[in-house]
N, C-alpha and C positions, 0 to 999 in steps of 0.2 A: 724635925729638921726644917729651919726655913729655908726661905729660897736662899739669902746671903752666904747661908752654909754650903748649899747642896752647889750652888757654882762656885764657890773657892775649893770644894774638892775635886770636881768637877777638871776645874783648872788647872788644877795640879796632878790630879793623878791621869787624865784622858790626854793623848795627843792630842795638839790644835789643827785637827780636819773640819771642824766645822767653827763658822761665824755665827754662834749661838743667839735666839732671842732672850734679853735680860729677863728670863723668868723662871721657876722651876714649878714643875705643872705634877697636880699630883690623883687630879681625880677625871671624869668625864662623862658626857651624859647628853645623848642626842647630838645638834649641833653646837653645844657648850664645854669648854674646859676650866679649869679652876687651879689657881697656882697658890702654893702653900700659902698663904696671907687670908685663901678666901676670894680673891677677885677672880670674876666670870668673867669668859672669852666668847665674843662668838668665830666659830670657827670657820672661816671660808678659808682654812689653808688643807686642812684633814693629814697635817701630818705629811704634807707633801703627797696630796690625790690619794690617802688610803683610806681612811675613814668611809667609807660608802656610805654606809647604812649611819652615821653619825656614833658616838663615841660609846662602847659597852651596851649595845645593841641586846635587850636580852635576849632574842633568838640563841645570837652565837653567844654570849654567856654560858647559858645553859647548855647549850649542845657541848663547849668544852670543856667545862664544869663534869657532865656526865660522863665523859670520855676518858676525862683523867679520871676519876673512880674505878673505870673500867681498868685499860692499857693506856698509858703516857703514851708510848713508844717499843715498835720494833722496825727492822730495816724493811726493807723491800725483798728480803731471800724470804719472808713470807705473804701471804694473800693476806685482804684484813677486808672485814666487812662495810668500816667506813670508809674507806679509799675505794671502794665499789662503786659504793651508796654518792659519794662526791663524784666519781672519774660519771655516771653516769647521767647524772644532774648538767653536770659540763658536756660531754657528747649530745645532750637533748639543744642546748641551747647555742651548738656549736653550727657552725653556715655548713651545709649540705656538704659532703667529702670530707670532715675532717671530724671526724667524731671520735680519732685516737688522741691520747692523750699523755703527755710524761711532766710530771708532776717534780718541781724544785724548787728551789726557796727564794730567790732576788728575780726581778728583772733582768739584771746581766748576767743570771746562769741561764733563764730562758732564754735569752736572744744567741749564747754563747753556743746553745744547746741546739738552737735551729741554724745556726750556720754551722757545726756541725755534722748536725744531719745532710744540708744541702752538702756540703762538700763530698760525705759520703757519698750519696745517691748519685749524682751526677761526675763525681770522677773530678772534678776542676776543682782550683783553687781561687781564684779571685772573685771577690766582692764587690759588686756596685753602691753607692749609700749615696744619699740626700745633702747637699752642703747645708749647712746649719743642725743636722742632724744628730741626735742625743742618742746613745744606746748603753751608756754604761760607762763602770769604772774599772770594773779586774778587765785585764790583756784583749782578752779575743773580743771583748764588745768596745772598750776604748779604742782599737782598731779602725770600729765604723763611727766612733764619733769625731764629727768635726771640726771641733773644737781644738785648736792646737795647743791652747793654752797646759792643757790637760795631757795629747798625747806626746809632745813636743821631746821629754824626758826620758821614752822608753822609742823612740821612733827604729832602734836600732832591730827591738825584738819582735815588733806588731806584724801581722800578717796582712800580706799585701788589701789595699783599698782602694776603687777607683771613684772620687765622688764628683757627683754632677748635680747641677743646677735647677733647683724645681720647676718643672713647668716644660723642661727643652728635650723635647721626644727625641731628636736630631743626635745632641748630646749621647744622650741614653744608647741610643741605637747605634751609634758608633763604639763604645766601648762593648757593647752586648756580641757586635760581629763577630770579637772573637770567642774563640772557643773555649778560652779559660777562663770564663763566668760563671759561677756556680751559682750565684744566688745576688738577687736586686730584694736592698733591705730599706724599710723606711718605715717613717711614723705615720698613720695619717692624717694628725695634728701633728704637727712639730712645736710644743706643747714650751720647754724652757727655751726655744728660739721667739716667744712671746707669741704663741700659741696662732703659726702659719700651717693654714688647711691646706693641703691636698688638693688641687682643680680635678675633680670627678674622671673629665676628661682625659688628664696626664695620666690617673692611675690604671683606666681603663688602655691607654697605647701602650702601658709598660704589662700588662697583662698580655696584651698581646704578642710585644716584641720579646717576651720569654716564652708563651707557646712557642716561635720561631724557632728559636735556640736553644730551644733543650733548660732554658735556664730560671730556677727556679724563684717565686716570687715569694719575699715574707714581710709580713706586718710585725712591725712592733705596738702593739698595745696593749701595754705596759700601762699607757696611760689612760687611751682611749678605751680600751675595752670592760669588759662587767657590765655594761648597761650605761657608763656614765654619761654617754654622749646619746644617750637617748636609744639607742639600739643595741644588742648585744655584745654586735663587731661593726667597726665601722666598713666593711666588705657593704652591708644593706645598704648603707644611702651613697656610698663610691662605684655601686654597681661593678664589681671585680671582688672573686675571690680570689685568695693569696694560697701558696702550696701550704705555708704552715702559718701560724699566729703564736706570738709571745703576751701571755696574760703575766700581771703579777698586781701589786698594790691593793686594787680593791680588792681583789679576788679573794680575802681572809678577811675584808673591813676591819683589819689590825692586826691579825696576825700573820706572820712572815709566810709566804707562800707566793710560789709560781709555778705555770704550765705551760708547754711548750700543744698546741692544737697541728695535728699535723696530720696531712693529707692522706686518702686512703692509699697510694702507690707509694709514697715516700715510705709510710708506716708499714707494709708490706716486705721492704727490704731490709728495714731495720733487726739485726742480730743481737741476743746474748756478748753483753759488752762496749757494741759498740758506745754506750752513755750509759752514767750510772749516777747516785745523786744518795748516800747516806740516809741523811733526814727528808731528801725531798718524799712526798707522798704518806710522811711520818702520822699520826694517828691524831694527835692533835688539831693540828695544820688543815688535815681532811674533812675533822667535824666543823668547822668554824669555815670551809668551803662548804662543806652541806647546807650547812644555818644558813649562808652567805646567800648564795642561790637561789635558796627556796623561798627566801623571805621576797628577796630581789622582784620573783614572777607573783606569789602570793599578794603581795602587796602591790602590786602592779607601778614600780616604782620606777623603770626604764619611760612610762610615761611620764610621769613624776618631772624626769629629772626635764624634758622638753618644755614644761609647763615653767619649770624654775630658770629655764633660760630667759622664756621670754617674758619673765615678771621682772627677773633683774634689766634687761634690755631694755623694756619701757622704764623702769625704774631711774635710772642711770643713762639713759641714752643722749638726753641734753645737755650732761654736763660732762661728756667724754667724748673724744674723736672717735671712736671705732670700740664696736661689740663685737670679739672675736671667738671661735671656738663653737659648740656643739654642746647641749646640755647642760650637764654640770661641771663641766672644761671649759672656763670661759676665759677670753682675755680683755684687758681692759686699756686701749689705748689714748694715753693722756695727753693735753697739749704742753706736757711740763715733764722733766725726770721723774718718776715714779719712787723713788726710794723712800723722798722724803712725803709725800702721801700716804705709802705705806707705812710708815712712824707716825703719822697722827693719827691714822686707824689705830695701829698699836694703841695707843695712847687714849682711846676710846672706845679699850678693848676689844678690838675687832681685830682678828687675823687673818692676814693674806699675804699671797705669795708674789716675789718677784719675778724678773726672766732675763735672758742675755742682753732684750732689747731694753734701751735704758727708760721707754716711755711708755712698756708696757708692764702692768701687775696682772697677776692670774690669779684667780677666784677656782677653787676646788673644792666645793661645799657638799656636804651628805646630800642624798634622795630626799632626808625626811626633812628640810627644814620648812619653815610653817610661812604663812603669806608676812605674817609680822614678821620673822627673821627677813626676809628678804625687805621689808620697809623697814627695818632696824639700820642694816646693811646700806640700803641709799642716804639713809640721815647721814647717817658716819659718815659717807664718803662725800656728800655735800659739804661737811662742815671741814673732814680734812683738807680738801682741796678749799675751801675759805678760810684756814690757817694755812695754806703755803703760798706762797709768792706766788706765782701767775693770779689771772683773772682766771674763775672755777669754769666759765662756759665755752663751750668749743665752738661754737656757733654762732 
């Protein structure tokens, strides 16, 4: 099937929820994809930050290769040796307190699933969140995203949110006073707001101003976390750990998985029921977290990704306003709209991603790409930005 076929089915038979790239991709391999024709990609989008380890990695290959041989699948009403073998890979690598773990499939069932829990634990209902802050699309995590565009349609059903302005402890601390705060949730990249850090600072007073209150603190890293920002969880170079953390994305380098890391007191309270999750923790999903993991520390690839920030930073640094982001989470701030830049990468096979802000692209490339990928990657973007209208230099 070529690709002209595979998107006029495509198009006729899927709802139109997504603004598709004109290509139908059929194979993968490192940081390259290949779309029925045979033309090679390189990949700085990963699928939208999941590809970690770059495309059919064969660690995880093989480890879920071997697994379906074994058992596809059973629920969670039984124990299973590889969700062991994964939960305890993840508690190893997990920041000090938070070594339990509840294993689901999207980033918006993990984040759904830690304000959950916080609601439980603490008895309160209200949530604090980030303005410009991304958590999701089902109900309870569209809630905390700030994007109205998105919640604007269901605003009748969402559970209350109070959001506040990055950076303004004042802010923060004035909604925290009251007593119906359960839980301050954020990113700490705020990654499709065109990839805005976190001030160390801020996260470290909102740590504090929730000891105060009883009120509990969760990270969303979803995006940031697995190693891609160069450290496990972004808690190490924010100096503040969070009561619980939301993994998903790279955490399967492709197959669908997520875990909710949760605090030893919170995790202590937690009953029979209170959250439950079918295929989460499912047998599959688990070996391709084991592989994930292991190769991640083995290969020592959380340095990796440090090393490939600042090859692209030098790389690109002259002819872009701003290097934003942490490892392999980067953004890229142009002195021009970014869309049509991104279509000349397209167009010189190179993939990468946009963001809400209209001048910035993000870059979400595997651990493993090679010094030439990354000098592949600045050619491209010299020459696209030399086919779009502005002058290419920022400086």
């Amino acid at each position: 099937m070529d690709s002209a076929e595979t998107i006029a089915i495509e198009q006729q038979l899927e709802i139109p929820t997504y603004d598709k790239m004109p290509m139908a991709l059929v194979r993968g391999e490192g940081p390259y994809v290949w779309d029925a024709e045979g033309t090679r990609y390189l990949d700085f989008y990963g699928g939208h930050c999941v590809s970690l380890l770059g495309h059919c990695h064969p660690n995880v290959v093989a480890a879920v290769q071997a697994q379906a041989e074994q058992l596809i699948f059973y629920s969670n009403v039984a124990h299973s040796p590889v969700r062991a073998r994964a939960a305890r890979r993840l508690a190893d690598l997990a920041p000090d307190g938070l070594g339990n773990v509840f294993f689901a499939n999207s980033g918006s069932e993990a984040n759904e699933t830690a304000l959950k829990l916080a609601r439980t634990y603490t008895g309160r209902s209200g949530v604090v969140a980030m303005e410009q802050g991304w958590h999701g699309r089902t109900l309870g995590s569209l809630a905390t995203t700030h994007d109205e565009t998105y919640r604007a349609p269901y605003a009748d059903v969402l559970p209350e949110t109070t959001w506040v302005p990055v950076g303004d402890l004042d802010a923060a601390e004035a909604v925290l006073s009251s007593e119906e705060i359960a839980a301050v949730l954020l990113e700490p990249i705020q990654s499709i707001a065109g990839m805005r850090a976190m001030p160390a600072d801020y996260v470290q007073g909102l740590r504090a101003l929730c000891d105060a209150t009883g009120t509990l603190l969760i990270f969303d890293e979803v995006q940031t976390g697995v190693g891609r920002t160069g450290t496990f969880s972004m808690s190490t170079p924010l100096g503040a750990t969070p009561d619980l953390i939301a993994l998903a994305k790279s955490l399967g380098a492709g197959v669908p998985v997520s875990a909710v890391l949760v605090d030893d007191a919170v995790a202590a309270a937690v009953e029979p029921g209170d959250q439950g999750s079918t295929f989460g923790g499912g047998m599959l999903a688990m070996a391709a977290v084991e592989a994930t993991l292991r190769t991640l520390v083995e290969d020592d690839l959380m340095a990796r990704a440090t090393d490939i920030h600042t090859q692209v930073a030098e790389a690109v640094g002259p002819v872009v306003e701003e290097v934003r982001g942490r490892g392999c989470l980067m953004g890229l701030k142009l002195n021009r709209p970014a869309e049509p830049v991104i279509d000349a990468l397209r167009d010189q096979n190179v993939l990468v991603g946009g963001s809400s802000d209209p001048h910035v692209m993000r870059l979400m490339p595997p651990l493993v790409v090679s010094d030439d990928d990354v000098t592949a990657f600045a050619e491209a973007l010299h020459a696209a930005l030399d086919a779009t209208s502005a002058p290419a230099r920022a400086h």
